[in-house]
N, C-alpha and C positions, 0 to 999 in steps of 0.2 A: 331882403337879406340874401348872401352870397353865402353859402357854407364851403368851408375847406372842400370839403370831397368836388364840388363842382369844379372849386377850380383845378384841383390837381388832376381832375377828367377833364378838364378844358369845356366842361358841359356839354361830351358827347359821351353815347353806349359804346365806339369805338374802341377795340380789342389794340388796332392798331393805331396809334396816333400818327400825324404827318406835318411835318410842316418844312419851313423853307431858310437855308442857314447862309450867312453871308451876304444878304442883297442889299445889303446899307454900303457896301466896297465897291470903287470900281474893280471892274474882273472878275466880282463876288470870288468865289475860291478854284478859279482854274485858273495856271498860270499861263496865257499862254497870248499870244500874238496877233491871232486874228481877228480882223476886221467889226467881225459881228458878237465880240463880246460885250459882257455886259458894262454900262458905262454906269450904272448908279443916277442917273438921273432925277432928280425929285419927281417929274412929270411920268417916268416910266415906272417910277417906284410906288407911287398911289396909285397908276393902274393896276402893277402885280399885285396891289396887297387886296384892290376889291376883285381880280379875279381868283383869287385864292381864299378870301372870305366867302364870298358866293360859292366854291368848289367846295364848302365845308372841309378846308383843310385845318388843324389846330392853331397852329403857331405860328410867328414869326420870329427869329432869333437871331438878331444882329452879332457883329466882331467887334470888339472896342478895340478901333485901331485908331493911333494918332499921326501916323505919316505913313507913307511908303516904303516897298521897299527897292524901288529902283527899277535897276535893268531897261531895257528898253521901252516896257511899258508903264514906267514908276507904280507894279505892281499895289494893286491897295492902294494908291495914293490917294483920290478921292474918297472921303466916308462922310459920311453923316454922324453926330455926336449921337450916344444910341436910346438915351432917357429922352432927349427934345423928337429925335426920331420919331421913337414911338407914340407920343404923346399924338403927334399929329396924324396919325396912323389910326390911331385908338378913336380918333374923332371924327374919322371917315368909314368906317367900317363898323359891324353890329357884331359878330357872335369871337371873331380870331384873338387867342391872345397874342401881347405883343410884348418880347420882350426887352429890357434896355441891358446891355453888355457894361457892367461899370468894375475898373478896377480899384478896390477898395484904397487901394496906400494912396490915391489919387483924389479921391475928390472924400469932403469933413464928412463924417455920418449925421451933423444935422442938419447942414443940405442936402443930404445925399434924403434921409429922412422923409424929407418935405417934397421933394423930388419926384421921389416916387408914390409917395401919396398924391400926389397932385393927375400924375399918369393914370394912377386907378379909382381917379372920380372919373377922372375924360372918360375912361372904357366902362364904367360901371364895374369894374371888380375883373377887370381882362390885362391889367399888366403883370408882368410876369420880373423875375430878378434874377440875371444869372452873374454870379458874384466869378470876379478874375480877381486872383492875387498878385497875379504879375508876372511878366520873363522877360521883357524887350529891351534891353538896356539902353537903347538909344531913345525910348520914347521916355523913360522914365528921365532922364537927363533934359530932355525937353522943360519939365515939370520942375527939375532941382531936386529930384526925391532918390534918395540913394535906396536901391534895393538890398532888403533884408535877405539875410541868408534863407532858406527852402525853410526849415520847418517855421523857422522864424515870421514867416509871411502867412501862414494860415494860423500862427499863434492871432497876431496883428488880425485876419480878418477875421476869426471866430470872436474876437473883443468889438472891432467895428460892428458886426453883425448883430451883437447883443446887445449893443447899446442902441440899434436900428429897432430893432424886433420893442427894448423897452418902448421909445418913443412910441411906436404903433401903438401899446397895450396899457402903458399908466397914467391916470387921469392926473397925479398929482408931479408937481416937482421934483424932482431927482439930481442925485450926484452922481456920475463915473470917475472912478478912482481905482484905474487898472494900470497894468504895466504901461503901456500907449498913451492911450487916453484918460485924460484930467477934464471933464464937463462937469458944469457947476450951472445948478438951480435948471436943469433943463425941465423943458415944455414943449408939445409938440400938441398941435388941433390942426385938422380933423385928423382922426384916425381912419386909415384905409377905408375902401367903402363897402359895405354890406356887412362890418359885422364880422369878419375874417381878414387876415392878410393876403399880400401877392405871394405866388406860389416862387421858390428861389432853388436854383439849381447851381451847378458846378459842375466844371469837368477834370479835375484834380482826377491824372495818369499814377503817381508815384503810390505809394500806400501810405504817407500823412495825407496826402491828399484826397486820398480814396476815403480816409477815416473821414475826412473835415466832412466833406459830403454826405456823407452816413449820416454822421452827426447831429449836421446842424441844417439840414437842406432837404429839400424834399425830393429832387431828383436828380441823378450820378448822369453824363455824357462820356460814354467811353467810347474810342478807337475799338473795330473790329473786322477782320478779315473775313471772308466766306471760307475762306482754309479753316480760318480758328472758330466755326463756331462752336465747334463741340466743346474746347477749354474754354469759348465765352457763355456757353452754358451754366457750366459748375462757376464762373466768375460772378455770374448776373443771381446766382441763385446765395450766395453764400452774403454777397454785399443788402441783398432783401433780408436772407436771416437776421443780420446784423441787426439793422434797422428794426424787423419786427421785434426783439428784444428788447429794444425801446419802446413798442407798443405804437408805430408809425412805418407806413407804406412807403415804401420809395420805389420812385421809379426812375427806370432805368433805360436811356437812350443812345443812340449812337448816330453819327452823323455818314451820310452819305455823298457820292459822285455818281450822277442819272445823266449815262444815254441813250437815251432813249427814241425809238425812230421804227418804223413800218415794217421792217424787216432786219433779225440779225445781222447782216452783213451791212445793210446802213449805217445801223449805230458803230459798229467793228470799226469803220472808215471811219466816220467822223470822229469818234473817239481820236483816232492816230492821229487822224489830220491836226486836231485842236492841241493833244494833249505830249504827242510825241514828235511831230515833223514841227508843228508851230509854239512849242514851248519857247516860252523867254528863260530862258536858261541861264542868263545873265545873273535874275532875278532868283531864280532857284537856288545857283549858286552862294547868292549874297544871305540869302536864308538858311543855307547851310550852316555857312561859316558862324552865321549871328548863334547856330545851335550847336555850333565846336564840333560839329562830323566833318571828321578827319579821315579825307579818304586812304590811307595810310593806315588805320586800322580795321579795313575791308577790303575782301580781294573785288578784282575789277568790276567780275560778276555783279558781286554785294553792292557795291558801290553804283553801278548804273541804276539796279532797281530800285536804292533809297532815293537815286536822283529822280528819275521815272515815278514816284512817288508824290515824291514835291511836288511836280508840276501837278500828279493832278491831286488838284486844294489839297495839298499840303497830310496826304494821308486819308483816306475813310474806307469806309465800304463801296468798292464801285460795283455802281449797275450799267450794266452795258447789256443793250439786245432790245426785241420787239416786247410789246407789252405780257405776250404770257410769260416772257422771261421774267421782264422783271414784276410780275406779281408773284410769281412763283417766287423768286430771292425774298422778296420782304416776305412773302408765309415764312421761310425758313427762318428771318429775324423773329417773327413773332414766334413760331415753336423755342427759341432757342432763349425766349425768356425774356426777350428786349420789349418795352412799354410803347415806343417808336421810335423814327429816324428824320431828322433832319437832312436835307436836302439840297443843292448845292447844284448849276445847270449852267452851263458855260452862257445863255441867252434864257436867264428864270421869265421873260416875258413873251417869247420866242415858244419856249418847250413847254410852259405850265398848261397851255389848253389842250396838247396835246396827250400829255399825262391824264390830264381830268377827264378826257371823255375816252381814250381806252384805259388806260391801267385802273381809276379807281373802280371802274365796274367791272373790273375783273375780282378785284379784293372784297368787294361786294357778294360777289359769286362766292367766295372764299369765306364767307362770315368773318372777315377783318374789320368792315364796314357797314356801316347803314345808310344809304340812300339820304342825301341829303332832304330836309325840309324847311322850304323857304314860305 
Protein backbone atom coordinates (compact mmCIF):
# COMPACT_ATOMS: atom_id res chain seq x y z
CA UNK A 1 0.00 0.00 0.00
CA UNK A 2 1.09 3.62 -0.90
CA UNK A 3 -0.97 6.07 1.56
CA UNK A 4 -1.79 9.77 0.42
CA UNK A 5 0.37 11.32 3.00
CA UNK A 6 3.55 9.33 1.54
CA UNK A 7 3.13 10.60 -1.56
CA UNK A 8 2.30 14.19 -0.91
CA UNK A 9 5.87 13.91 1.22
CA UNK A 10 7.29 12.39 -1.68
CA UNK A 11 8.26 9.76 1.17
CA UNK A 12 10.69 11.90 2.72
CA UNK A 13 10.92 13.62 6.77
CA UNK A 14 12.08 16.53 4.54
CA UNK A 15 10.93 20.18 5.80
CA UNK A 16 12.12 21.33 2.61
CA UNK A 17 11.33 19.48 -0.48
CA UNK A 18 13.60 19.90 -4.02
CA UNK A 19 13.43 19.02 -7.16
CA UNK A 20 14.16 19.91 -10.81
CA UNK A 21 11.80 22.11 -13.34
CA UNK A 22 12.02 22.22 -16.91
CA UNK A 23 14.68 19.53 -18.04
CA UNK A 24 12.32 17.68 -20.64
CA UNK A 25 13.01 21.37 -22.88
CA UNK A 26 15.85 22.24 -24.70
CA UNK A 27 17.37 25.33 -22.90
CA UNK A 28 15.23 23.85 -19.97
CA UNK A 29 14.20 27.60 -18.60
CA UNK A 30 17.17 29.98 -19.38
CA UNK A 31 16.76 31.69 -22.33
CA UNK A 32 19.85 32.34 -23.61
CA UNK A 33 22.58 31.53 -26.29
CA UNK A 34 25.40 29.83 -24.99
CA UNK A 35 27.11 27.04 -26.05
CA UNK A 36 26.79 24.90 -23.00
CA UNK A 37 23.14 24.91 -22.53
CA UNK A 38 21.01 22.37 -21.80
CA UNK A 39 20.05 20.48 -25.09
CA UNK A 40 17.42 17.92 -23.49
CA UNK A 41 18.83 14.99 -24.68
CA UNK A 42 17.36 11.63 -23.84
CA UNK A 43 20.87 10.11 -22.94
CA UNK A 44 21.63 13.32 -20.76
CA UNK A 45 18.29 13.28 -19.36
CA UNK A 46 18.36 9.58 -17.72
CA UNK A 47 21.70 10.52 -16.44
CA UNK A 48 20.23 13.80 -14.63
CA UNK A 49 17.33 11.89 -13.38
CA UNK A 50 19.46 8.88 -11.65
CA UNK A 51 21.88 11.51 -10.37
CA UNK A 52 19.23 13.41 -8.86
CA UNK A 53 17.43 10.07 -7.51
CA UNK A 54 20.51 9.05 -5.85
CA UNK A 55 20.90 12.84 -4.43
CA UNK A 56 17.51 12.08 -2.69
CA UNK A 57 16.09 15.01 -4.27
CA UNK A 58 11.92 14.81 -4.47
CA UNK A 59 10.73 15.53 -7.87
CA UNK A 60 10.84 15.92 -11.27
CA UNK A 61 8.55 18.40 -13.07
CA UNK A 62 8.37 18.77 -16.62
CA UNK A 63 6.81 21.93 -19.24
CA UNK A 64 4.16 20.67 -21.38
CA UNK A 65 5.31 22.39 -24.22
CA UNK A 66 4.37 21.59 -28.03
CA UNK A 67 6.86 23.82 -30.22
CA UNK A 68 9.16 26.49 -29.76
CA UNK A 69 9.41 29.63 -29.35
CA UNK A 70 11.87 30.74 -31.78
CA UNK A 71 14.57 33.44 -31.88
CA UNK A 72 17.73 32.12 -32.50
CA UNK A 73 17.73 29.44 -30.43
CA UNK A 74 14.13 27.93 -31.38
CA UNK A 75 13.82 28.40 -27.49
CA UNK A 76 11.86 25.18 -26.07
CA UNK A 77 11.84 23.76 -29.29
CA UNK A 78 12.97 20.43 -28.44
CA UNK A 79 10.57 18.61 -25.46
CA UNK A 80 9.80 15.38 -24.69
CA UNK A 81 5.86 14.54 -24.41
CA UNK A 82 5.69 14.65 -20.46
CA UNK A 83 3.33 11.47 -19.44
CA UNK A 84 5.60 8.97 -21.96
CA UNK A 85 8.60 11.12 -20.37
CA UNK A 86 8.01 10.15 -17.10
CA UNK A 87 6.90 6.90 -17.46
CA UNK A 88 10.32 5.94 -18.74
CA UNK A 89 11.98 7.97 -16.01
CA UNK A 90 9.76 6.07 -13.31
CA UNK A 91 11.34 2.81 -14.67
CA UNK A 92 14.80 3.73 -14.20
CA UNK A 93 15.04 5.13 -11.05
CA UNK A 94 13.51 3.95 -7.29
CA UNK A 95 12.45 6.60 -4.71
CA UNK A 96 11.88 10.41 -7.29
CA UNK A 97 8.56 11.22 -8.14
CA UNK A 98 7.95 12.02 -11.54
CA UNK A 99 5.77 14.21 -12.83
CA UNK A 100 3.86 14.41 -16.36
CA UNK A 101 2.73 18.33 -17.50
CA UNK A 102 -0.66 17.61 -19.33
CA UNK A 103 -3.02 20.29 -20.65
CA UNK A 104 -6.34 19.25 -19.85
CA UNK A 105 -8.45 20.94 -23.17
CA UNK A 106 -5.80 18.59 -24.98
CA UNK A 107 -5.74 15.30 -24.48
CA UNK A 108 -9.77 12.98 -23.56
CA UNK A 109 -9.80 12.32 -19.61
CA UNK A 110 -10.12 8.60 -20.47
CA UNK A 111 -6.93 8.41 -22.09
CA UNK A 112 -5.52 10.86 -20.13
CA UNK A 113 -7.09 8.38 -17.20
CA UNK A 114 -5.27 5.28 -18.29
CA UNK A 115 -2.30 7.17 -18.89
CA UNK A 116 -1.43 8.04 -15.91
CA UNK A 117 -2.32 4.95 -14.20
CA UNK A 118 -0.11 3.12 -16.37
CA UNK A 119 2.92 5.83 -15.07
CA UNK A 120 2.15 4.99 -11.47
CA UNK A 121 2.39 1.23 -11.78
CA UNK A 122 5.89 1.77 -13.68
CA UNK A 123 6.87 3.96 -10.41
CA UNK A 124 5.05 1.98 -7.87
CA UNK A 125 2.89 5.06 -6.66
CA UNK A 126 5.81 7.87 -7.62
CA UNK A 127 3.85 9.62 -10.59
CA UNK A 128 2.78 12.82 -9.83
CA UNK A 129 -0.03 15.26 -12.13
CA UNK A 130 0.40 18.70 -12.73
CA UNK A 131 -2.78 19.88 -14.45
CA UNK A 132 -2.27 23.15 -17.19
CA UNK A 133 -5.25 24.65 -18.39
CA UNK A 134 -3.74 26.41 -21.04
CA UNK A 135 -2.43 30.07 -22.55
CA UNK A 136 -0.43 29.45 -25.78
CA UNK A 137 -2.46 30.13 -28.50
CA UNK A 138 -0.35 29.06 -31.13
CA UNK A 139 0.03 25.49 -29.74
CA UNK A 140 -3.47 25.06 -29.02
CA UNK A 141 -4.15 25.85 -32.88
CA UNK A 142 -1.65 23.21 -33.47
CA UNK A 143 -4.30 20.85 -31.88
CA UNK A 144 -7.60 22.75 -33.66
CA UNK A 145 -8.76 23.51 -30.03
CA UNK A 146 -10.08 26.93 -29.65
CA UNK A 147 -9.27 28.25 -26.21
CA UNK A 148 -11.79 28.85 -23.67
CA UNK A 149 -12.17 32.18 -22.02
CA UNK A 150 -9.95 32.24 -18.34
CA UNK A 151 -12.54 31.21 -15.90
CA UNK A 152 -14.07 29.18 -18.54
CA UNK A 153 -10.83 26.82 -18.69
CA UNK A 154 -10.53 25.72 -15.04
CA UNK A 155 -14.58 25.36 -15.20
CA UNK A 156 -13.61 22.78 -18.17
CA UNK A 157 -10.53 21.32 -16.11
CA UNK A 158 -12.32 20.97 -12.67
CA UNK A 159 -15.00 18.72 -14.90
CA UNK A 160 -12.01 16.83 -16.68
CA UNK A 161 -10.34 16.31 -13.32
CA UNK A 162 -13.48 14.71 -11.76
CA UNK A 163 -14.28 12.56 -14.13
CA UNK A 164 -10.25 11.49 -13.87
CA UNK A 165 -10.39 11.28 -10.08
CA UNK A 166 -14.05 8.95 -10.77
CA UNK A 167 -12.19 6.52 -13.06
CA UNK A 168 -9.35 6.08 -10.37
CA UNK A 169 -12.14 5.31 -7.52
CA UNK A 170 -15.42 3.62 -9.01
CA UNK A 171 -15.43 0.02 -9.51
CA UNK A 172 -18.76 0.21 -11.36
CA UNK A 173 -19.89 1.78 -14.79
CA UNK A 174 -20.67 5.34 -14.80
CA UNK A 175 -22.10 8.20 -16.95
CA UNK A 176 -20.56 11.93 -17.26
CA UNK A 177 -23.13 14.37 -18.09
CA UNK A 178 -21.56 17.84 -17.45
CA UNK A 179 -21.46 20.91 -19.28
CA UNK A 180 -18.15 19.55 -21.46
CA UNK A 181 -18.27 16.17 -21.14
CA UNK A 182 -20.85 13.52 -22.30
CA UNK A 183 -19.06 9.85 -21.38
CA UNK A 184 -21.27 7.11 -21.43
CA UNK A 185 -20.93 3.61 -19.59
CA UNK A 186 -17.27 4.33 -18.51
CA UNK A 187 -14.88 1.80 -17.09
CA UNK A 188 -11.43 2.27 -16.03
CA UNK A 189 -8.95 -1.00 -14.43
CA UNK A 190 -6.53 -0.90 -12.60
CA UNK A 191 -6.93 1.75 -10.41
CA UNK A 192 -3.68 3.74 -9.36
CA UNK A 193 -1.28 1.70 -7.50
CA UNK A 194 -1.06 1.17 -3.75
CA UNK A 195 -4.37 2.00 -2.75
CA UNK A 196 -4.27 6.01 -3.23
CA UNK A 197 -3.98 8.26 -6.08
CA UNK A 198 -1.09 10.36 -7.91
CA UNK A 199 -0.47 13.46 -6.08
CA UNK A 200 -1.83 16.62 -8.60
CA UNK A 201 -0.78 20.11 -8.48
CA UNK A 202 -1.22 23.56 -10.44
CA UNK A 203 0.08 26.65 -10.83
CA UNK A 204 -3.00 28.86 -11.52
CA UNK A 205 -1.20 32.91 -10.73
CA UNK A 206 -4.93 34.67 -11.11
CA UNK A 207 -7.44 34.00 -8.08
CA UNK A 208 -9.84 31.44 -10.19
CA UNK A 209 -6.91 29.87 -10.47
CA UNK A 210 -5.47 30.24 -7.12
CA UNK A 211 -9.23 28.72 -5.99
CA UNK A 212 -9.07 25.73 -8.56
CA UNK A 213 -5.84 24.79 -6.90
CA UNK A 214 -7.12 25.01 -3.45
CA UNK A 215 -9.75 23.09 -4.44
CA UNK A 216 -9.21 20.52 -6.26
CA UNK A 217 -5.37 19.68 -6.00
CA UNK A 218 -3.05 18.99 -3.63
CA UNK A 219 -0.45 21.37 -4.16
CA UNK A 220 -0.40 25.47 -5.49
CA UNK A 221 3.20 26.50 -7.50
CA UNK A 222 3.52 30.08 -7.22
CA UNK A 223 5.87 32.86 -8.55
CA UNK A 224 7.99 34.58 -5.66
CA UNK A 225 10.48 37.18 -5.18
CA UNK A 226 13.10 37.43 -2.37
CA UNK A 227 11.73 41.10 -2.13
CA UNK A 228 8.27 39.67 -1.71
CA UNK A 229 8.68 37.13 0.76
CA UNK A 230 7.16 38.87 3.60
CA UNK A 231 3.55 39.30 1.38
CA UNK A 232 4.38 35.59 0.07
CA UNK A 233 4.14 34.87 3.64
CA UNK A 234 0.71 35.97 4.62
CA UNK A 235 -0.16 34.65 0.68
CA UNK A 236 1.15 30.89 1.37
CA UNK A 237 -0.43 30.95 4.87
CA UNK A 238 -3.98 32.17 3.85
CA UNK A 239 -4.17 29.77 0.46
CA UNK A 240 -3.13 26.55 3.60
CA UNK A 241 -6.14 28.14 5.48
CA UNK A 242 -8.30 27.72 2.66
CA UNK A 243 -7.49 24.26 2.04
CA UNK A 244 -7.49 23.18 5.85
CA UNK A 245 -11.20 24.14 5.78
CA UNK A 246 -11.68 21.67 3.68
CA UNK A 247 -10.05 19.32 6.03
CA UNK A 248 -6.83 18.86 3.41
CA UNK A 249 -3.10 19.96 3.45
CA UNK A 250 -1.77 21.69 0.57
CA UNK A 251 1.28 22.50 -0.23
CA UNK A 252 2.79 25.02 -1.45
CA UNK A 253 5.83 25.59 -4.10
CA UNK A 254 7.58 28.00 -5.96
CA UNK A 255 9.91 27.54 -8.78
CA UNK A 256 13.38 28.69 -8.83
CA UNK A 257 16.66 30.10 -11.24
CA UNK A 258 20.25 28.36 -9.21
CA UNK A 259 23.65 29.76 -9.78
CA UNK A 260 25.43 28.51 -8.20
CA UNK A 261 29.42 28.37 -8.21
CA UNK A 262 32.48 28.26 -5.51
CA UNK A 263 32.35 31.84 -4.80
CA UNK A 264 29.89 34.76 -5.12
CA UNK A 265 31.44 36.51 -7.69
CA UNK A 266 31.59 33.36 -9.86
CA UNK A 267 28.09 32.82 -9.95
CA UNK A 268 27.65 37.12 -10.19
CA UNK A 269 29.59 36.38 -13.79
CA UNK A 270 28.07 33.54 -14.93
CA UNK A 271 24.77 34.61 -14.19
CA UNK A 272 25.34 37.98 -16.65
CA UNK A 273 27.29 36.17 -18.94
CA UNK A 274 24.28 33.44 -19.61
CA UNK A 275 21.34 35.36 -18.69
CA UNK A 276 22.20 39.12 -19.73
CA UNK A 277 25.10 39.40 -22.30
CA UNK A 278 24.00 35.93 -24.05
CA UNK A 279 20.20 36.15 -23.80
CA UNK A 280 18.33 35.25 -27.04
CA UNK A 281 16.42 38.08 -26.92
CA UNK A 282 14.85 37.55 -30.15
CA UNK A 283 13.10 34.78 -28.28
CA UNK A 284 12.24 36.90 -25.20
CA UNK A 285 10.84 39.22 -27.24
CA UNK A 286 8.43 36.87 -29.12
CA UNK A 287 7.22 35.61 -25.66
CA UNK A 288 6.55 38.87 -24.66
CA UNK A 289 4.37 39.80 -27.48
CA UNK A 290 2.53 36.07 -27.19
CA UNK A 291 1.80 37.57 -23.41
CA UNK A 292 0.48 41.24 -24.81
CA UNK A 293 3.44 43.35 -22.62
CA UNK A 294 3.22 46.32 -24.18
CA UNK A 295 6.16 48.06 -23.75
CA UNK A 296 4.18 51.36 -23.95
CA UNK A 297 2.54 50.73 -20.85
CA UNK A 298 6.02 50.65 -18.75
CA UNK A 299 8.57 53.24 -18.44
CA UNK A 300 11.97 52.19 -19.95
CA UNK A 301 13.23 51.22 -16.62
CA UNK A 302 9.95 48.72 -16.01
CA UNK A 303 10.34 47.49 -19.30
CA UNK A 304 14.03 46.14 -19.30
CA UNK A 305 13.60 44.43 -16.04
CA UNK A 306 10.23 42.52 -17.27
CA UNK A 307 12.65 41.85 -20.16
CA UNK A 308 15.63 40.97 -17.88
CA UNK A 309 13.08 38.65 -16.33
CA UNK A 310 12.32 36.57 -19.35
CA UNK A 311 15.28 35.66 -20.12
CA UNK A 312 15.91 34.34 -16.99
CA UNK A 313 13.23 31.06 -17.30
CA UNK A 314 10.74 33.16 -17.72
CA UNK A 315 10.43 34.65 -14.02
CA UNK A 316 11.27 32.74 -10.50
CA UNK A 317 13.05 32.99 -7.45
CA UNK A 318 16.77 33.51 -8.48
CA UNK A 319 19.64 32.16 -6.65
CA UNK A 320 22.72 33.38 -7.50
CA UNK A 321 25.97 33.12 -5.10
CA UNK A 322 28.38 30.26 -3.30
CA UNK A 323 26.49 27.52 -1.41
CA UNK A 324 26.10 29.28 1.97
CA UNK A 325 24.28 31.70 -0.03
CA UNK A 326 22.18 29.78 -1.44
CA UNK A 327 21.12 27.58 1.44
CA UNK A 328 20.79 30.45 3.38
CA UNK A 329 17.80 31.78 0.43
CA UNK A 330 16.02 28.47 0.49
CA UNK A 331 15.96 28.56 4.76
CA UNK A 332 14.35 31.94 4.17
CA UNK A 333 11.77 29.91 1.47
CA UNK A 334 11.11 27.37 4.04
CA UNK A 335 10.61 30.18 6.98
CA UNK A 336 8.35 32.04 4.67
CA UNK A 337 5.94 29.00 4.62
CA UNK A 338 6.91 27.50 1.18
CA UNK A 339 6.66 23.35 1.13
CA UNK A 340 9.65 23.52 -1.65
CA UNK A 341 11.19 24.84 -4.76
CA UNK A 342 11.62 23.60 -8.01
CA UNK A 343 14.74 24.24 -9.90
CA UNK A 344 15.82 25.24 -13.16
CA UNK A 345 20.04 25.28 -14.08
CA UNK A 346 21.12 26.68 -17.33
CA UNK A 347 23.41 23.01 -17.62
CA UNK A 348 20.81 20.69 -14.82
CA UNK A 349 23.67 18.03 -15.65
CA UNK A 350 26.64 20.17 -15.49
CA UNK A 351 25.51 22.11 -11.99
CA UNK A 352 23.34 19.28 -10.16
CA UNK A 353 26.67 17.48 -8.60
CA UNK A 354 27.73 20.43 -7.59
CA UNK A 355 24.57 21.49 -5.74
CA UNK A 356 24.53 17.97 -4.12
CA UNK A 357 27.68 17.81 -2.50
CA UNK A 358 27.82 21.45 -1.15
CA UNK A 359 24.41 22.99 -0.83
CA UNK A 360 22.36 20.06 0.29
CA UNK A 361 24.65 19.45 3.41
CA UNK A 362 24.40 22.78 4.17
CA UNK A 363 20.36 22.43 4.37
CA UNK A 364 21.21 19.37 6.29
CA UNK A 365 23.10 21.51 8.72
CA UNK A 366 19.88 23.64 8.66
CA UNK A 367 17.49 20.84 9.58
CA UNK A 368 15.72 21.34 6.13
CA UNK A 369 17.09 17.94 5.42
CA UNK A 370 17.99 14.43 6.26
CA UNK A 371 21.05 12.88 5.01
CA UNK A 372 20.02 10.64 2.32
CA UNK A 373 19.76 6.66 2.90
CA UNK A 374 20.66 4.48 0.22
Amino acid sequence: MVSMADRLGFGTHNKLKLGLFGANCSSGRTVTTVPERWSASWPEMLDLARVADEAGLEFLLPIGRWKGYGGDTDYQGATFETVTWATALLATTRRICVFGTVHAPLIHPVIAAKEFVTADHVGAGRFGLNVVCGWNEGEFEMFGVEQRQHEARYDYAREWLDAIKAMWTREDAFDVDGRYLSLKGVRANPKPYGGSRPMIMNAGASPVGQAFAVDNCDALFRAVRLATLGDARDQVAAVKARAALQGRDLGVYTIGVLTCRKTRREAREYYEYCTLEHADWSAVDRIMAMQKIDPSQYTAEEYRRIRRDFANGLSGFTLIGDPDDIAAELAQLSEAGFSGIALSMVNYGAELPFFRDEVLPRLERLGLREPVKN
